[in-house]
Every structure is written in C-alpha cells, then in structure tokens.
C-alpha positions as CSV (number, residue, x, y, z in Angstrom):
1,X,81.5,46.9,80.3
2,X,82.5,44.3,78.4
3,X,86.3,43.7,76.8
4,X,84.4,44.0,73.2
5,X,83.6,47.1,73.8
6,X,87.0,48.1,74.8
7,X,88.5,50.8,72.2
8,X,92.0,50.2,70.4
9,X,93.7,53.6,71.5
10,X,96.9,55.3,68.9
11,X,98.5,58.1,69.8
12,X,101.0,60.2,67.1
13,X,103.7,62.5,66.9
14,X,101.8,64.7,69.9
15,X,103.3,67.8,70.7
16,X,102.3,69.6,73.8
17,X,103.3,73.4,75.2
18,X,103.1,74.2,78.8
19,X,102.9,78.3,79.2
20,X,105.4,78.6,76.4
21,X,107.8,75.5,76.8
22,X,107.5,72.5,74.7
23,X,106.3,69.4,77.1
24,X,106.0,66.7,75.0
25,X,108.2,65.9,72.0
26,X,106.8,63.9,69.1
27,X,105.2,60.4,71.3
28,X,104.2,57.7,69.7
29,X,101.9,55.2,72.0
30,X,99.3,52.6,71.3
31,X,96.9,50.9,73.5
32,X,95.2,47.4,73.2
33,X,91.9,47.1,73.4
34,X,91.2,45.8,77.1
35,X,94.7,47.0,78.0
36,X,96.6,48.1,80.8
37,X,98.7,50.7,79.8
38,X,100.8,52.3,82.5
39,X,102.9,55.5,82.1
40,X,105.7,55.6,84.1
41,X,108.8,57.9,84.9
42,X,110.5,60.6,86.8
43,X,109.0,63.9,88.3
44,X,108.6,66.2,85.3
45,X,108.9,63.5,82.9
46,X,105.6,65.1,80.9
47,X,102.8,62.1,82.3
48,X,100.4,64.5,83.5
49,X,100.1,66.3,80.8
50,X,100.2,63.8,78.1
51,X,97.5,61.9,80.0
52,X,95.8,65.5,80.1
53,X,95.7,65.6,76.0
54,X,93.8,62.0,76.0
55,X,90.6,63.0,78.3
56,X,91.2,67.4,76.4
57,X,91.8,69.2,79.2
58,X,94.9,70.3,77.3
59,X,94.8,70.6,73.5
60,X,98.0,69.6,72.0
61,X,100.6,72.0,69.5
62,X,100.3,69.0,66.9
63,X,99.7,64.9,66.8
64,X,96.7,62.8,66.5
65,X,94.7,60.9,69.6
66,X,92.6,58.4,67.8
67,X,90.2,56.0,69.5
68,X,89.3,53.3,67.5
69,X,90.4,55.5,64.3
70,X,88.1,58.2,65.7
71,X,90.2,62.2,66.1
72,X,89.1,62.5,69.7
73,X,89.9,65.8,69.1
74,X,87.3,66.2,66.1
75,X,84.8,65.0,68.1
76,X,82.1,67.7,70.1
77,X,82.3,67.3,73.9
78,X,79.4,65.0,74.8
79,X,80.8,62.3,72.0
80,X,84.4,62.9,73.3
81,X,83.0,62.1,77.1
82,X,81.2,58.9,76.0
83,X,84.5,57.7,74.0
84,X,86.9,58.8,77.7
85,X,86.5,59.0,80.8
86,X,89.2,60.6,83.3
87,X,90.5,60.5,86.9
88,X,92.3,64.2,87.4
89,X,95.9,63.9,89.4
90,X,94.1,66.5,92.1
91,X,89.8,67.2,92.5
92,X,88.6,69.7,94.8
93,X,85.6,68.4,96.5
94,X,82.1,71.0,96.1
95,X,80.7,71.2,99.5
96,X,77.0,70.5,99.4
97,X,77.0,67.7,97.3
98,X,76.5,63.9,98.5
99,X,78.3,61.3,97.0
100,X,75.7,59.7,95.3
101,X,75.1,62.7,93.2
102,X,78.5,62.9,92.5
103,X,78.5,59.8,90.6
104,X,75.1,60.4,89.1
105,X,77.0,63.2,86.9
106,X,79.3,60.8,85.4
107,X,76.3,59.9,83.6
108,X,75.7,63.6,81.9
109,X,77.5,62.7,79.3
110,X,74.9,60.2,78.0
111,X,72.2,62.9,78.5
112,X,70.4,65.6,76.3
113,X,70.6,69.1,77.4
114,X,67.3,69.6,79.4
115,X,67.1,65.6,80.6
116,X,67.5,64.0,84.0
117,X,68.6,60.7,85.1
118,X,66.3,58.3,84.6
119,X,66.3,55.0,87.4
120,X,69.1,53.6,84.8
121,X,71.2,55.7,85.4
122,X,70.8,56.1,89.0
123,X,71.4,52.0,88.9
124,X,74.5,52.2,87.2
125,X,75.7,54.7,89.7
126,X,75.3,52.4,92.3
127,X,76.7,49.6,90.8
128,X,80.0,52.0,90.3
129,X,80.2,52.7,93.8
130,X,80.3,49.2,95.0
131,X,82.9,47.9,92.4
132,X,85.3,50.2,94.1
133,X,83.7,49.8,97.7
134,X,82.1,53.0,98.5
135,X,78.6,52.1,98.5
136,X,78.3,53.0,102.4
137,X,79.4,56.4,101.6
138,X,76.7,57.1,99.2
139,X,74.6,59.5,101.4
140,X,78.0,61.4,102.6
141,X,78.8,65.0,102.1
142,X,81.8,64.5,99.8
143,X,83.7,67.4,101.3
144,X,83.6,65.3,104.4
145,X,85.5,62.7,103.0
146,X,89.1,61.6,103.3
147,X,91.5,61.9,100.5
148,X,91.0,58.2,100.0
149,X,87.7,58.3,100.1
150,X,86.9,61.4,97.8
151,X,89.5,59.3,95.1
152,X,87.4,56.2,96.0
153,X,84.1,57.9,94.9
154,X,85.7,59.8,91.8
155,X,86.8,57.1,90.4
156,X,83.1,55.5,90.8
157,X,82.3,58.7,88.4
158,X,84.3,57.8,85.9
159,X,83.0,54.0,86.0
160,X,79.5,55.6,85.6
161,X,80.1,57.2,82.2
162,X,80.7,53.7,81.2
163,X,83.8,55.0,79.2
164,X,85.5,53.1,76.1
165,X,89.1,53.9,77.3
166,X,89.8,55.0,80.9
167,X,92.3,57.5,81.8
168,X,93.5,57.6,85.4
169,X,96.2,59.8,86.8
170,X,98.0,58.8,89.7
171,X,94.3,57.2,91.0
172,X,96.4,55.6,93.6
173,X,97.0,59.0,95.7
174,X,95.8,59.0,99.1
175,X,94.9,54.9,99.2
176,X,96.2,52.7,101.8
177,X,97.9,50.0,100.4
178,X,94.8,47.7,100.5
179,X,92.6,50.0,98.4
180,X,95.5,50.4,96.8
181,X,95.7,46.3,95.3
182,X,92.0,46.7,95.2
183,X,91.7,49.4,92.6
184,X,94.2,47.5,90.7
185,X,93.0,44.7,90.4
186,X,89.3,45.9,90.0
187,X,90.7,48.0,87.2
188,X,92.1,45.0,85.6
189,X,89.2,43.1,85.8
190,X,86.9,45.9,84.1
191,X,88.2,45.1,80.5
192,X,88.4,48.8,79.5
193,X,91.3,50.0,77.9
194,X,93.0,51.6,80.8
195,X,96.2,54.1,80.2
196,X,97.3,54.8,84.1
197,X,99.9,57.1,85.3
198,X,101.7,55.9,88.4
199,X,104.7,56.2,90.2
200,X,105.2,53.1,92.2
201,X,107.0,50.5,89.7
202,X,106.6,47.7,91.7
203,X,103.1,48.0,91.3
204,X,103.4,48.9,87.5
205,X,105.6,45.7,87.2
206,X,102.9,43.9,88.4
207,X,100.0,45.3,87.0
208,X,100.5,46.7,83.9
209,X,100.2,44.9,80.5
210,X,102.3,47.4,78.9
211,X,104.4,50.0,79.7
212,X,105.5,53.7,78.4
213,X,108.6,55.1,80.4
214,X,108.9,59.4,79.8
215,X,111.9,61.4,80.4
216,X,111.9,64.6,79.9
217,X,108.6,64.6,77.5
218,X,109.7,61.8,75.3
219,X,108.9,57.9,74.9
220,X,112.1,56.1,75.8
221,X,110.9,52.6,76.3
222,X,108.0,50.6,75.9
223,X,106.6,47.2,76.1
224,X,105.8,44.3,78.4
225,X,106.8,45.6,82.0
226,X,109.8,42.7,82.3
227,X,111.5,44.3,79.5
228,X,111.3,47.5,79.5
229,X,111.9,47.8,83.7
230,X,116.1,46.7,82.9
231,X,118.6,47.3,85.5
232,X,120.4,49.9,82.5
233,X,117.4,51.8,82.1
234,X,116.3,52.2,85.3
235,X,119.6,53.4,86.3
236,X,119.5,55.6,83.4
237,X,116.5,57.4,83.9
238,X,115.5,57.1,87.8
239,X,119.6,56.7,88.8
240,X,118.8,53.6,91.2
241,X,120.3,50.1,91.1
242,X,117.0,47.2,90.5
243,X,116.8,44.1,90.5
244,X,113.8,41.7,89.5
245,X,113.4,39.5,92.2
246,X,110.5,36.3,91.4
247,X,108.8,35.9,94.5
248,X,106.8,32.9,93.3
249,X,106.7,31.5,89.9
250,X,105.8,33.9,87.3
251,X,105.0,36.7,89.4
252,X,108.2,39.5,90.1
253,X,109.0,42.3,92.2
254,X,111.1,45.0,91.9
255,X,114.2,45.6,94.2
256,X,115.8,49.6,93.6
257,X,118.6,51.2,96.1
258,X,120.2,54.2,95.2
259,X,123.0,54.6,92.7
260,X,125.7,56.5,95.1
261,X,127.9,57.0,95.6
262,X,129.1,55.1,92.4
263,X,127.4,52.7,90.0
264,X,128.5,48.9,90.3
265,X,126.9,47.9,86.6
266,X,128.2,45.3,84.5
267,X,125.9,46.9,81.4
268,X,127.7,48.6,79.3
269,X,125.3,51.3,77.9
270,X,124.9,52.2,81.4
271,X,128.4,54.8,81.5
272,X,127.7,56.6,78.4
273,X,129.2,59.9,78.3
274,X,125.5,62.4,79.6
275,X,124.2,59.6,81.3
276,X,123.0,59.7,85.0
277,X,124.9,56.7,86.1
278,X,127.9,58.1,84.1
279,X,127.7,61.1,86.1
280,X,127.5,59.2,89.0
281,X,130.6,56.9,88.1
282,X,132.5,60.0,87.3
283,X,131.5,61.4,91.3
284,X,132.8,58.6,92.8
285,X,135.9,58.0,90.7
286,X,137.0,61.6,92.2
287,X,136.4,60.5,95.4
288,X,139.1,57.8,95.4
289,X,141.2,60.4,94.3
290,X,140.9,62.6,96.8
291,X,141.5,59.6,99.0
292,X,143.5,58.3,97.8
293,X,146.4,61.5,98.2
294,X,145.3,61.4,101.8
295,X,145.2,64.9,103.4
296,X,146.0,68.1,102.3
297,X,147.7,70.9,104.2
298,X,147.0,74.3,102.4
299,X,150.2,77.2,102.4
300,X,148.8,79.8,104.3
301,X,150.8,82.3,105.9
302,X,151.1,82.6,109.6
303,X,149.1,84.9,111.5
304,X,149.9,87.8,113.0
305,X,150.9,87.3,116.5
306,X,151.0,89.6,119.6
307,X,154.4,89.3,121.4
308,X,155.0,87.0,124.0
309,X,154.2,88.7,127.7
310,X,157.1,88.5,130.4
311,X,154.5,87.7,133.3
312,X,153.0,84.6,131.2
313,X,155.0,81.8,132.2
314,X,155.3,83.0,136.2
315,X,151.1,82.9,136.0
316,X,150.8,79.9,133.5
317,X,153.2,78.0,136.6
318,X,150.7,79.8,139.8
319,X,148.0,78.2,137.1
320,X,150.0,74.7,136.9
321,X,150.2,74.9,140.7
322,X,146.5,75.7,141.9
323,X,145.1,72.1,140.5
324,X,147.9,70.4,141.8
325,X,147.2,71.5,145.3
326,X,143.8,70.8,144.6
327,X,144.6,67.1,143.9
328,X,146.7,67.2,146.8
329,X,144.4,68.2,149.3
330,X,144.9,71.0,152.1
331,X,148.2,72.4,152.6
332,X,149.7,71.5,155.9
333,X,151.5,74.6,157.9
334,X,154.9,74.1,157.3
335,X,154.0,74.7,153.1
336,X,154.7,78.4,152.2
337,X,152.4,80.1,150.2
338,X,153.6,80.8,146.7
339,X,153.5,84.4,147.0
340,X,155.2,84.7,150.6
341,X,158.7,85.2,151.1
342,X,160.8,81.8,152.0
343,X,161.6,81.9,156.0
344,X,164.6,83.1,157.5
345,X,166.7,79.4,157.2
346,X,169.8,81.3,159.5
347,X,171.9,78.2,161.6
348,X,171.5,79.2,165.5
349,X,173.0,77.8,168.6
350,X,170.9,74.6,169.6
351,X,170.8,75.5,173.5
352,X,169.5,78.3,172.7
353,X,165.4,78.6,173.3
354,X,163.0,77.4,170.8
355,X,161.6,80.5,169.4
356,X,159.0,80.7,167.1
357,X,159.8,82.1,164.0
358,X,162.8,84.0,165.2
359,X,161.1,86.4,167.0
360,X,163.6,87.8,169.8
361,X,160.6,90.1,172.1
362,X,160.6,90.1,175.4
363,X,157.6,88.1,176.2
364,X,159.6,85.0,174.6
365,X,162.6,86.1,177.0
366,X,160.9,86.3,180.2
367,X,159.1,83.1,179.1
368,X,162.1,81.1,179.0
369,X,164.1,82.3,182.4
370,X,164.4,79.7,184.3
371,X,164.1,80.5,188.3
372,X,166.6,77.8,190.1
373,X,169.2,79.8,187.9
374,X,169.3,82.7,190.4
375,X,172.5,83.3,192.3
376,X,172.0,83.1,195.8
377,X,171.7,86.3,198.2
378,X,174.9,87.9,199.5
C-alpha cells in the first residue's frame, strides 16, 4: 500500500443516536491522505461510536462520511469494505479457526460470492502477519491466543483487505508497551490514511499527525498534536495539570498530575464559570474557608444523665488503691487491709507483757509468770 493510494477522508455535520440519546452532535473532521488521525478524549466522550459510523457498524441520524468524495454510506457492502477497513474496540475469538485463516477473510471483501482465495491472496495474508510480527502464530487456534496476540492477528486482517483508510479503535488494548511502539510506528509507516482512537496522550502526542479531542459527542479541538494538547484544555476537558516536556530536540512528552485539590493555572480561560477546573478552584477555595475559621463546636444540648451514685467515689478510691499496691509490691504485715477495722491504738503500761494484739487469755498469762517470783515457803 502505497501513500498514493491513501484516500482524503471528510466527515460532516454527523449525527449519531445511541438507544434513543443523541451521541454525537453535528462533527466536522477531515483526514489527510496518508494521515494519522488520532481521536482522543474522556470516557463517554462519543469515540467509539463515531469511529463505529466510519467502517457502518452504526448508521448515523444525519451527516456525510465521504472518502475521497465518495458517500461511504451510498456505497453496497463489498465496495464500502474495499474503501475501510476496521479494528473493533472488543472481538470475540471463534474457536476452531487458525490464525491464518483468520486473516485470509480480510480478503473476502475483494472476492465474488462463490470464489476462493487464490495463492495472492493467501500471500498477502502472510505478508500482513509479519508487518505486525505474528507470522509464528499462523498455524495457532486463535481462541488460544492472548489478548495481545488475538489484537496482533486482527489487526493483520485488516492489513489484508488492503484498505484505503484504516480505522482502528483502541488497537493498542491488551499490548505490552513494546508491541505497543511497534504497531505505532508500523502504522505510521503504512501510508494509509489512519483515524485511531486511543487513550494514552503521550503516545497520541507522539504519534499522531493530527488530532480530534471529543467531549461529550462534540469536536472541541483539533489540529497538530502540540497545539491542540494546551495546559487550558487539558485541564478543561480531562481536569489534570500537563506539561510538555522536550525530551530531545523536536520530540515531546507529556507530563499530567491531577488537578486537586485546586487548580494553580495562570490561563485565564481555564476558571470559566461550568468549567472543570472552575469547579475545582471553587472546591478548594472552600476549603481555606473552613480552615481557615478553625474548628467548630456545634450547640447540642447535654445528655441526659443518671444521678451520681453515693458508693462511686469509696470504689473509684479501692480502684485508685489496687494498682498502687500493685506498683508497690507485696504488702508487709503491719499494712491493714482496706476493708479491716484499724487496731485497737489504746496507751498501756510498758512493764507490762508484750501481748500480741491485746489479747488478755490465759495461755499469754501463764506464758509470762516468771518462777524466781515465788514467795518462799512458810
């Protein structure tokens, strides 16, 4: 495929309805013959499905798809496959079928009804498979394959109808990052006018020739990646903070962080009043305010109370008392218990005999007679 047989692509005013609800509102888009046209923005933005009008799996409410001038949608099936060729978001695999078969039938559409591939055909196959490196897959069961792999091999399909413009939707799903940079760059090389959803925009900053940025079904930027990727708009419509960083001359990446808790932009058509970043901004101003009046103690009335109990501060002081002997160790005899009544502290003569605890019984008494004592006999 040569770039001369690359296709000028111009899409108008397409309208497209999604189970009731309008999806895509009046875009505009053009394509360069040869081009890389990448289709960027948020989740829901409406990519799928506008890539879905240009390869008719979805017909649109109104607006024209012409290739090279051509209606693509006036066109009868077989003419419309030879003039596109796509790359669905998701494929289910069919079991039973080996990969080189699977990228014969990219070649249906150059067949009549009753006619099989000749050995053309089955060349060009091949030749697909090894521009994007899956030629030692070609005898594989495609339902064995790895997500990688399977969008490896389906994109070999779509090489094989040998397509005027190219349509690949998120064909970067499922690839390490190597086959990632490869099928970018083989793309590139291919010369086909290429429209390519994607969501990484580093790579689409990279990549891309061109590029369309959707929000919420409608074309709100588009042009050569440097200018259209701005720090306003991509806090506007993705509500991050980038930064184009060169990383060697002429060639850029892109640098994003969050945009919270508040935006620090110096562009002024980045706080307008609906805007993302001025809904951030308006988050984070409230938050200095509540900071700012430092904390808050709410009136709430007291709750109910039960009333105090007598007994609590006797056993709150036995409480107090129990770790403090604890710390202290074990009590030593002469330490009364809490709960035992203080002994009897009565002064007593000091001749008299030592006895224990004040305990006058006759076993002390006899204990402490003394014998020499005893008056002598008459």
């Amino acid at each position: 495929m040569t770039a001369s047989e690359a296709a000028r692509l111009t899409i108008g005013g397409l309208h497209a309805r999604l189970s009731g609800v309008t999806v895509l509102h009046g875009v505009d888009l053009r394509a360069e013959p040869g081009e890389l046209l990448g289709v960027v923005g948020p989740n829901g933005a409406g990519k799928s499905t506008l890539l879905r009008c240009l390869y008719r799996a979805l017909t649109p409410e109104s607006g024209t798809v012409l290739v090279d001038g051509q209606d693509l949608m006036a066109m009868d099936p077989a003419t419309s496959a030879r003039h596109t060729a796509a790359l669905p978001q998701e494929s289910e695999p069919v079991s039973g079928l080996r990969v080189r078969r699977v990228v014969v039938l990219g070649r249906t559409a150059h067949l009549s009804a009753w006619q099989t591939p000749s050995a053309r055909d089955h060349r060009i196959a091949e030749e697909a498979l090894a521009q994007v490196g899956a030629s030692a897959l070609a005898d594989r069961d495609i339902a064995t394959l790895s997500g990688g792999e399977r969008q490896r091999v389906l994109l070999a399909r779509a090489l094989a109808q040998q397509p005027r413009v190219l349509v690949l939707d998120e064909p970067l799903n499922h690839l390490d990052i190597r086959h990632q940079l490869d099928a970018l760059i083989m793309v590139r090389g291919l010369g086909i006018t290429t429209v390519l959803a994607l969501h990484d925009l580093d790579l689409a900053l990279r990549y891309c020739d061109r590029l369309c940025v959707l929000a919420d079904g409608a074309v709100v930027a588009a042009g050569p990646p440097r200018e259209v990727l701005r720090p306003a708009l991509m806090a506007e419509v993705f509500g991050v903070r980038a930064r184009q960083v060169e990383i060697s001359p002429g060639e850029y990446s892109l640098w994003c962080e969050p945009l919270e808790p508040a935006p620090d932009l110096d562009a002024p058509d980045v706080t307008t009043p609906g805007s993302v970043a001025a809904d951030l901004a308006a988050r984070g101003q409230h938050a200095q305010d509540l900071a700012a009046r430092g904390p808050v103690t709410p009136d709430l009335p007291a709750p109910d109370r039960p009333a105090p109990d007598p007994a609590a501060p006797d056993l709150a002081a036995r409480g107090q008392h129990a770790p403090d002997q604890a710390a202290q160790g074990t009590a030593t005899p002469d330490q009364a218990a809490p709960d035992q009544a203080a002994p009897d502290q009565t002064a007593r003569d000091p001749a008299a005999p030592d006895l224990p605890n004040g305990d006058l019984t006759a076993r002390s008494l006899t204990a402490s007679f003394d014998p020499s004592e005893e008056e002598p006999a008459c």
